[in-house]
C-alpha positions as CSV (number, residue, x, y, z in Angstrom):
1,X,10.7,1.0,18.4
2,X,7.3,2.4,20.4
3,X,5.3,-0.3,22.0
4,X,2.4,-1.7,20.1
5,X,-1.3,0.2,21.1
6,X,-2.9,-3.0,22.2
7,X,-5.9,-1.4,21.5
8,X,-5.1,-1.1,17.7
9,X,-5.3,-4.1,14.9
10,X,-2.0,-5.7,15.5
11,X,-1.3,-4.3,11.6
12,X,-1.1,-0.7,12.7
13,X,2.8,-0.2,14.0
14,X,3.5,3.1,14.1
15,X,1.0,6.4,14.6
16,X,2.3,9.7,15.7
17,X,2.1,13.5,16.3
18,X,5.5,14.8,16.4
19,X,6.8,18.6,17.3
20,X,10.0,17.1,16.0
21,X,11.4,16.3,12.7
22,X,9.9,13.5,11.5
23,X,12.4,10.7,9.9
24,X,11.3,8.2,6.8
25,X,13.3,5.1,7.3
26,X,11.5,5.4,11.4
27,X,8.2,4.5,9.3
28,X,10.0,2.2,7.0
29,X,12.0,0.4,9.7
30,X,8.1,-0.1,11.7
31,X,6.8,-1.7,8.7
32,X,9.6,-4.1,8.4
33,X,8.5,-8.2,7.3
34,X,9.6,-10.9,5.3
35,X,5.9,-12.0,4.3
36,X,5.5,-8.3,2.2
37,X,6.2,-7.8,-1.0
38,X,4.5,-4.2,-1.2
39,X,5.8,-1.4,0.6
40,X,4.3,2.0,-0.4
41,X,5.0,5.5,0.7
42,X,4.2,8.6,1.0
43,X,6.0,11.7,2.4
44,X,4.3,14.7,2.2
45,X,6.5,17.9,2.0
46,X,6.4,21.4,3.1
47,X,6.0,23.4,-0.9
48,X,7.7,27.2,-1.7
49,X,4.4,28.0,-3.1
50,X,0.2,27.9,-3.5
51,X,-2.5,29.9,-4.9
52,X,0.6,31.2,-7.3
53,X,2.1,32.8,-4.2
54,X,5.7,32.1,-2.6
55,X,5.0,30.5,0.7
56,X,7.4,31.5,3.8
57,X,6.7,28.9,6.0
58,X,3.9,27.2,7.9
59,X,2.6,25.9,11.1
60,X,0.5,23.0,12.0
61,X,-1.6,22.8,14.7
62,X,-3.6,19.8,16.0
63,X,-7.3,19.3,17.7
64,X,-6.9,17.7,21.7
65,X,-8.7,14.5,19.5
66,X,-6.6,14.6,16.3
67,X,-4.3,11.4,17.8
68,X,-7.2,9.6,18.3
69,X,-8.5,10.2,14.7
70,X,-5.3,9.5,13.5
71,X,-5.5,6.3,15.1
72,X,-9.0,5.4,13.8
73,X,-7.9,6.2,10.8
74,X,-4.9,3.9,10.7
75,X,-7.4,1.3,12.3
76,X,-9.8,1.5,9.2
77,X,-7.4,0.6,6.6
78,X,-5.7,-2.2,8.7
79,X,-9.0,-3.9,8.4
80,X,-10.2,-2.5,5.6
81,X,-7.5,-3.4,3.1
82,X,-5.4,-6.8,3.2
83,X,-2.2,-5.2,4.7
84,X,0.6,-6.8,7.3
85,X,1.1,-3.1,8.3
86,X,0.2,0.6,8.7
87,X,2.2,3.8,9.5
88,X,1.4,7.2,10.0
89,X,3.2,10.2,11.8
90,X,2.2,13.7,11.3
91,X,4.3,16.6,12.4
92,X,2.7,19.5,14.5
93,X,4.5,23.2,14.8
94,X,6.8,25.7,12.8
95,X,8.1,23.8,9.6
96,X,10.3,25.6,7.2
97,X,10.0,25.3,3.0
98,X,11.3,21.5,2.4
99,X,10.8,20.0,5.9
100,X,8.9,16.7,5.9
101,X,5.1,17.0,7.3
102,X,3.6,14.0,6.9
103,X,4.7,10.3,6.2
104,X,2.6,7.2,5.8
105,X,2.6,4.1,4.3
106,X,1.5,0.8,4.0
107,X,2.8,-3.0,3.3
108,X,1.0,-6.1,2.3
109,X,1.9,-9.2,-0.1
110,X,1.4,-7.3,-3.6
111,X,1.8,-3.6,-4.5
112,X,-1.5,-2.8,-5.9
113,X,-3.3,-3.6,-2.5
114,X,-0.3,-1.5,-0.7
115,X,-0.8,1.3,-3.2
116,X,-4.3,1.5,-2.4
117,X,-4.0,1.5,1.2
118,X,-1.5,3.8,1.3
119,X,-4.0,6.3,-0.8
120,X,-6.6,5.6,1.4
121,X,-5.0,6.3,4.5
122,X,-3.7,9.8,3.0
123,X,-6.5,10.8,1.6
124,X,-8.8,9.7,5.1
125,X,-6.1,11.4,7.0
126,X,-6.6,14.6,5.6
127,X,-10.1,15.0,5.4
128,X,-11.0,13.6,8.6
129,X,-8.3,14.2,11.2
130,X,-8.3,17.8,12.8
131,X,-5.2,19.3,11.7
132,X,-4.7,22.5,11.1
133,X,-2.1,24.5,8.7
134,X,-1.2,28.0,8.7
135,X,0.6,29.3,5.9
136,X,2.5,32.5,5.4
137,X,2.9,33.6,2.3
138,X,5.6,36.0,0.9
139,X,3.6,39.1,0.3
140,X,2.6,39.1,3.6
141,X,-1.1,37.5,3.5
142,X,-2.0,34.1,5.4
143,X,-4.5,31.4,5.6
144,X,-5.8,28.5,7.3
145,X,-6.7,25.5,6.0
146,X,-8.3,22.8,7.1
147,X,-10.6,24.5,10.0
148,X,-14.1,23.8,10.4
């Protein structure tokens, strides 16, 4: 398990920004208690299509500051919601159609206040934390999303 961030609330356990595949029960396993009975998550997935078009593949890319955003982030719910614990772990690079992009989740005492976190910190995650996606579609057009 990675060493706490002293500099976090002692509720955010994991946060990362990974070339490499990232792996569910790695977040599950850092949010591990006996004093929660909530644990939600979420694992965002790499779709065969948007816009009505077959996507190829895609490619994340990250801002120099996006760990530090993701961190804030993380740091915002852990005090903002009544939760034992908050993960989140983004992957960066080349993914193929299925591959996992994103996972985070939350625990706390009851679901509904987990479920809420969790949402939160998804939703804050990707509005505010500079990363980048480039998709390929199958005819042969692209796009970005995300930039400024």
């Amino acid at each position: 398990m990675p060493t706490p961030d002293r500099t976090l609330p002692d509720a955010v356990r994991l946060v990362a920004l990974r070339e490499t595949p990232l792996d569910v029960a790695e977040v599950v396993d850092a949010l591990d208690d006996q004093g929660s009975g909530g644990l939600t998550l979420f694992v965002g997935r790499v779709r065969d299509h948007d816009h009505g078009l077959g996507v190829r593949g895609l490619e994340y890319s990250a801002h120099p500051t996006a760990l530090e955003a993701l961190r804030r982030v993380c740091a915002e719910v852990a005090e903002g919601y009544d939760v034992h614990a908050v993960a989140a772990v983004h992957r960066v690079g080349r993914l193929a159609i299925g591959d996992i992009a994103v996972v985070v989740a939350t625990t706390s005492a009851h679901r509904g206040t987990a479920f809420d976190a969790s949402r939160s910190l998804i939703d804050t995650l990707k509005a505010e934390v500079p990363i980048w996606k480039h998709q390929q579609f199958a005819d042969g057009t692209e796009e970005w999303v995300g930039t400024p």
